[in-house]
C-alpha positions as CSV (number, residue, x, y, z in Angstrom):
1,X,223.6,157.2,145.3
2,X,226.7,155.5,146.9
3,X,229.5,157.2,148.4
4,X,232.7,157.5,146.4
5,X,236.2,158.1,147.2
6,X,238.3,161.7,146.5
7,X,240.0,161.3,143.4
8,X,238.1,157.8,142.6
9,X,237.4,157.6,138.6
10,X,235.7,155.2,136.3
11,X,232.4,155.1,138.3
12,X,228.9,155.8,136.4
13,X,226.4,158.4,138.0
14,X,223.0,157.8,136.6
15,X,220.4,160.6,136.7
16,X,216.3,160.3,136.5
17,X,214.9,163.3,134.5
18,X,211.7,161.0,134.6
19,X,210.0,161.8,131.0
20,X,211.2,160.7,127.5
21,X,214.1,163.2,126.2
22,X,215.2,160.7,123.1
23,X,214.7,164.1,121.3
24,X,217.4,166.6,123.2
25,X,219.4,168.4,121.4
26,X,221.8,169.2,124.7
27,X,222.3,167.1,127.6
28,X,223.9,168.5,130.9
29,X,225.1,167.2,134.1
30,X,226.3,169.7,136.6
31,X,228.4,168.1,139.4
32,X,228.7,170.4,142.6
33,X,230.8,170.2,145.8
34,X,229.2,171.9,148.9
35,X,232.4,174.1,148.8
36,X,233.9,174.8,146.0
37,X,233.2,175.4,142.3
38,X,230.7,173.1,139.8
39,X,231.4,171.0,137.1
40,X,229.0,171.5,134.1
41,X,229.4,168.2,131.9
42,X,228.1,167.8,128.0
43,X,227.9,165.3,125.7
44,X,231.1,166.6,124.5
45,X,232.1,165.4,127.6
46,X,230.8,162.0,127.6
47,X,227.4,162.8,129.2
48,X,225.1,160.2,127.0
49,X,221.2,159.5,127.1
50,X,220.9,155.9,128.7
51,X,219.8,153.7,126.4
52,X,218.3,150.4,128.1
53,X,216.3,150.1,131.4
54,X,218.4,149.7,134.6
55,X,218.2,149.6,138.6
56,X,219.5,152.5,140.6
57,X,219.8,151.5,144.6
58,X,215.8,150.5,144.4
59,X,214.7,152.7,141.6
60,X,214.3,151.6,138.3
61,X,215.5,154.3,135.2
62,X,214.0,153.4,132.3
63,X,215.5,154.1,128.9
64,X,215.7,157.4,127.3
65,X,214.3,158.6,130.4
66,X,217.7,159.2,132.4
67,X,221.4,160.4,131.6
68,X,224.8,158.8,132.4
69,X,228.2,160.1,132.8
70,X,231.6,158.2,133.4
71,X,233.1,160.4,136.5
72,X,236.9,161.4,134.7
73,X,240.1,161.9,136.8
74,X,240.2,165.1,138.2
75,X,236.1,165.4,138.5
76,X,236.0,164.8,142.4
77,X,239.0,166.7,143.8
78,X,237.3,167.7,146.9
79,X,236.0,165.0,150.0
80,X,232.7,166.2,151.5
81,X,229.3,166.6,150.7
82,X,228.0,167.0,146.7
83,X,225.3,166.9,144.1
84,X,224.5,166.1,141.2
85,X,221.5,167.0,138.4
86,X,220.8,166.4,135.0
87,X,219.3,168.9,132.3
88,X,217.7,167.8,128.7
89,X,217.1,170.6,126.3
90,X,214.3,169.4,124.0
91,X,213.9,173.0,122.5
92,X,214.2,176.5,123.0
93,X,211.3,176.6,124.7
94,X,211.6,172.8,126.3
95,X,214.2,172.1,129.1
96,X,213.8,169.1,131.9
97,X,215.9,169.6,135.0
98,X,216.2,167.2,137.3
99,X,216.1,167.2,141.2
100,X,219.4,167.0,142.5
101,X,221.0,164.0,144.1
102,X,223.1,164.0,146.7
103,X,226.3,162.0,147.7
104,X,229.3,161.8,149.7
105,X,232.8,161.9,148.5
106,X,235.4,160.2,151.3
107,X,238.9,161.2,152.2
């Protein structure tokens, strides 16, 4: 994941969840500074299932396999070290969470 900038908006954070979730019926993305308090982001939100196949630094995402979110102003008010993770409900009984990614957000 590449570094971003305090404040910076406008940028895409992809995440792997690795299996098919085409049949969610939430989609998640919690954003987390090492200090501080998390974002939890819904499709309310604009989290959205990614649609086509795409590279990520050397990894390859393939469609309906990863989620997406547009970082808003406001979303990265702290510099410092944070992740990021992705969560598909597929049923009360069915949830995929994803590893977490980290990444560095610069002065």
């Amino acid at each position: 994941m590449p570094d971003l900038n305090k404040n910076e908006y406008g940028q895409t954070l992809h995440v792997n969840l690795g299996e098919d979730i085409s049949s969610f019926t939430a989609l998640n993305l919690i954003l987390e500074p090492k200090i501080g308090s998390k974002l939890e982001k819904s499709v309310s939100d604009g989290v959205s299932l990614g649609a086509s196949n795409i590279d990520v630094d050397d990894e390859s995402y393939l469609a309906n396999q990863y989620i997406s979110y547009t970082i808003k102003q406001g979303d990265l008010d702290k510099d410092g070290q944070w992740r990021v993770k992705g969560e598909a409900t597929l049923s009360a009984t069915n949830k995929v969470i994803s590893d977490y990614n980290r990444f560095t957000v610069l002065p």
